[in-house]
C-alpha positions, 0 to 999 in steps of 0.5 A: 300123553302118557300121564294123561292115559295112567291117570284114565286107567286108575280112574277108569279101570279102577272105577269099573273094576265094582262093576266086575266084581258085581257080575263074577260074585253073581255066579261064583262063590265070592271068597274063591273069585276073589282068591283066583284073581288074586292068585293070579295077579300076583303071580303075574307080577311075582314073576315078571319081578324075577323075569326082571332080575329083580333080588328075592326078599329077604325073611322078614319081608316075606313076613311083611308081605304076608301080613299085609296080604292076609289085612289088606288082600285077603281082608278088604277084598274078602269083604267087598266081593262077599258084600257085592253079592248084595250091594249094588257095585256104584254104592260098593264104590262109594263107600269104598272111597271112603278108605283115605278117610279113615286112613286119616283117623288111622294116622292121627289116632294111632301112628302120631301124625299131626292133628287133621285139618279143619277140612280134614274134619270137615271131610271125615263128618261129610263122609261118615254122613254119607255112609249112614245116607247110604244105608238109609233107605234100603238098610229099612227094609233089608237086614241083608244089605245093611249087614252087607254094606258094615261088612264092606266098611270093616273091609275098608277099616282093613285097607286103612290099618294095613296102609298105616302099618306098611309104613312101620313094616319092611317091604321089598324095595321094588313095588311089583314085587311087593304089591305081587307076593301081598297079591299071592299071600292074600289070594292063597289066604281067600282060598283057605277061606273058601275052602273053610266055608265049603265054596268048593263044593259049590262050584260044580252046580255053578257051573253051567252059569259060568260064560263068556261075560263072568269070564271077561269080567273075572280077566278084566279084574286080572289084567286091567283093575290089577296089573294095568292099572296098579303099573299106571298107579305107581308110575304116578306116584313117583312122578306127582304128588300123592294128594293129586293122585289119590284123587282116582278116590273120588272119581271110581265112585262116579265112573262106577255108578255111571256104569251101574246104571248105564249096563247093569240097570242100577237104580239108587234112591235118591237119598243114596245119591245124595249120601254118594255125594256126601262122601265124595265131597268128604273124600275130596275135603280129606284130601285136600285138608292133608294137602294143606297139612302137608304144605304148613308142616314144610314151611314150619321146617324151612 
């Protein structure tokens, strides 16, 4: 029962969380909405870590997890809230699911993993295919939201560099404590671009747009898409293969286009729908091709 409920929280909670995003940047300025969430996760999770007696990092950790904050937080997140303002949040998910794909090229290209898969490959052209579906019809006609939409993709490219390089860098041993000072790091990273861009001055004359929906969506982000579903997260991780949980990449992208639809009134073409489908088939191909990988390299080493 327990694994059942963690494994609706990264799916759902996760899925719903572009949802969220989508209504908070609709009257707040997206970098300072993504750096208060942030900020406050984080230090969320910091403290509980100490609460929990949990040994301060060392330097070279704090290092780590400022670099890691600065790509991965502040970088990928930065993009997909300012990209948001402009892409509706079920395609948002989409091509954020995209990230275990290029998180595959990143391995292969540049850490010297294994050659991918034949379904590796597959996935990757699927998924590639996808995006460009995606950005088809509107991307016509709006040279906004094809801007916004290479935007959320280098955001994306962050997420993947940042996976593969925490591989190489030395990081707290205790998750919470990791993932809640790169959550601060890259909170405290966003508000310095928030102030460079002017988005405080801003905040005043927003502010009478501010209710009881922006603040519900901006404590779901906090507490359920960060802490409750991060927690269910690594208590997966530990417990079922990776490849099986890295399955939330596939299902976010539905649960999200399902809820942009159903409350928010979001009506992708129906070419976007078949690049929606595209990618999730290529995600779950790249998964399941690194599955497979993963099986022949542990028989070759028996």
């Amino acid at each position: 029962m327990r694994k059942l409920l963690a494994y609706a929280a990264i799916y759902i909670l996760w899925g719903a969380s572009f949802l969220a995003i989508r209504q908070v940047v609709a009257v707040t300025p997206p970098f300072f909405a993504a750096s208060f969430r942030f900020l406050c996760a984080g230090f969320i999770l910091y403290a509980y870590s100490i609460a929990k007696g949990m040994p301060q990092p060392n330097r070279r950790q704090w290092v780590s997890t400022a670099v890691l904050g600065l790509v991965m937080f502040a970088g990928d997140y930065g993009c997909l809230f300012w990209a948001e303002k402009e892409v509706p949040s079920g395609l948002a998910a989409v091509i954020a699911a995209t990230i275990p794909v290029w998180v595959l090229l990143g391995e292969w290209l540049f850490a010297g993993s294994q050659r991918p898969t034949a379904k590796s490959l597959v996935g990757i052209v699927l998924g590639v295919a996808g995006v460009v579906l995606l950005m088809l019809p509107a991307g016509i006609h709006s040279s906004g939201f094809t801007t916004s939409v290479l935007v959320l993709l280098m955001g994306c490219f962050l997420w993947a560099g940042g996976t593969v390089a925490s591989r190489h860098l030395q990081l707290p041993k205790q998750l919470s404590m990791s993932s809640g000072l790169q959550m601060t790091w890259g909170g405290g990273f966003l508000l310095l671009i928030s102030i460079a861009t002017g988005e405080l001055g801003k905040l005043p004359a927003l502010s009478h747009r501010w209710d009881w929906h922006v603040a519900f969506a901006m404590a779901y982000l906090i507490i359920f898409a960060s802490i409750i579903a991060f927690t269910a997260y690594v208590w997966l991780i530990a417990r079922d293969p990776t490849t099986r949980v890295a399955s939330y990449a596939y299902v976010n992208p539905l649960i999200a286009l399902l809820l942009g639809s159903l409350l928010a009134g979001e009506r992708p073409t129906p070419i976007q729908y078949a690049g929606a489908a595209l990618v999730v088939a290529g995600v779950a191909s790249t998964i399941a091709g690194k599955r497979v990988a993963r099986r022949e390299h542990a028989e070759k080493v028996a």
